[in-house]
C-alpha positions in Angstrom: -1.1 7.1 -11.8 1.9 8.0 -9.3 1.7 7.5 -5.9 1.8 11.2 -5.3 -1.7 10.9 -6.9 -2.9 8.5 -4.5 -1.5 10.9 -2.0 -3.5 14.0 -3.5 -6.8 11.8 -3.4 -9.5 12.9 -0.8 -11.0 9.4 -1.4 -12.2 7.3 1.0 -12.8 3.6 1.7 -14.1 2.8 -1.8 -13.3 5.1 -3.9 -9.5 4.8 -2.3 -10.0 1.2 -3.3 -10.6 2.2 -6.6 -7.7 4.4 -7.1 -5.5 1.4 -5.3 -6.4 -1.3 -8.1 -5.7 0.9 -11.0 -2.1 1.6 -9.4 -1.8 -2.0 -8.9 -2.6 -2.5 -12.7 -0.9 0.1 -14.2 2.2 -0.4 -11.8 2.2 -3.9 -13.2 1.8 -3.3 -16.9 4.3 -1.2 -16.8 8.0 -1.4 -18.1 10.3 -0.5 -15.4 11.4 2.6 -16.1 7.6 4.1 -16.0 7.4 1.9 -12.3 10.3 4.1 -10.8 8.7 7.0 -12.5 5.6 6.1 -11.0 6.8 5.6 -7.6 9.9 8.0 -7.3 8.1 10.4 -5.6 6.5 9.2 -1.9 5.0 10.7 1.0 7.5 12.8 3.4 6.1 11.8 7.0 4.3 8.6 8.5 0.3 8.7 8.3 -2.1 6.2 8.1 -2.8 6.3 4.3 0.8 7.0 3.9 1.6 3.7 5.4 -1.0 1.8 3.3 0.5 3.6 0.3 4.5 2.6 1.4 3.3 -1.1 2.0 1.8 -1.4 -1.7 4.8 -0.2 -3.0 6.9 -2.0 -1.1 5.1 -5.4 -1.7 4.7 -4.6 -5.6 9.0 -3.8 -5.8 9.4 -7.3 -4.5 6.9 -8.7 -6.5 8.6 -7.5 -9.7 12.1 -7.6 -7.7 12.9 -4.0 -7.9 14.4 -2.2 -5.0 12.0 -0.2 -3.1 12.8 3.9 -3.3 14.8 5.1 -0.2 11.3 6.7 1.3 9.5 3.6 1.5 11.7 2.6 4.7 10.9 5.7 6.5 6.9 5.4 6.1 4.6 3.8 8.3 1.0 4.1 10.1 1.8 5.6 13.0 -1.2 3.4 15.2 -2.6 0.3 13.4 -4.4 0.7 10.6 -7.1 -1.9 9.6 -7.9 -1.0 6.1 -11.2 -2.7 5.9 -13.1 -2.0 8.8 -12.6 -4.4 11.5 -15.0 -4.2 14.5 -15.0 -7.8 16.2 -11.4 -8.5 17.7 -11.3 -12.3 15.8 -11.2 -10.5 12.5 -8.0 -7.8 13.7 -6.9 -10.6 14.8 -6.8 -12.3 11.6 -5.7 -9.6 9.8 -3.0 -9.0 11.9 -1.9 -12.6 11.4 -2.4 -12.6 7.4 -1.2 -9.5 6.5 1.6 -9.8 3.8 5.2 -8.7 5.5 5.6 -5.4 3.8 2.0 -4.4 5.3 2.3 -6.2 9.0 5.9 -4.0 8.7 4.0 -0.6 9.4 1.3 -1.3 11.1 -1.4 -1.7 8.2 -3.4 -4.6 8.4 -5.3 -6.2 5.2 -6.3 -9.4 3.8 -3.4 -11.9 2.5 -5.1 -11.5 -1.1 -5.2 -7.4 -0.9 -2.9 -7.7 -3.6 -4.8 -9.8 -5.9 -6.4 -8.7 -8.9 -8.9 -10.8 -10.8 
């Protein structure tokens, strides 16, 4: 999967989920030439799932300590963007506190562990 693919997808909540945590695993059990492949391409203007999508990478190129492509610091969610829905102001609140760096960055806000793969 490339993250033009999770671009393309017309998934929502869920199923978006879905196609998030098989990026996460393939990104990850992937040599690093096929990661660069996989995330040369990126979105060409700030959106909300644009922003999402330049936070995962971002997060995963430090995880494995591989500089992030050039788009990744021109993408963000142009209003906050709680991924999970977030009704009750305690819980944005907390989200907005525990929301790794490369997500609190651009405005997307997520659970410390959104990362985290069983």
């Amino acid at each position: 999967m490339m993250v033009r693919d999770l671009l393309a997808s017309k998934a929502e909540a869920a199923a978006l989920q879905r196609e998030v945590n098989g990026f996460l695993d393939e990104f990850r059990s992937a040599d690093e030439r096929t990661r660069r492949h996989m995330i040369a391409e990126g979105p060409k203007r700030p959106g909300r799932r644009e922003g999402l999508i330049a936070s995962i990478v971002s997060a995963l190129c430090r995880e494995v300590g591989m500089e992030p492509p050039a788009w990744v610091a021109e993408i963000y969610s142009p209003e906050p963007y709680f991924v999970f829905p977030a009704t009750s102001s305690s819980l944005r609140l907390r989200l907005m506190l525990e929301s790794p760096p490369p997500f609190r960055a651009r405005k997307v806000f997520v659970p410390e562990n959104y990362l985290s793969r069983a």
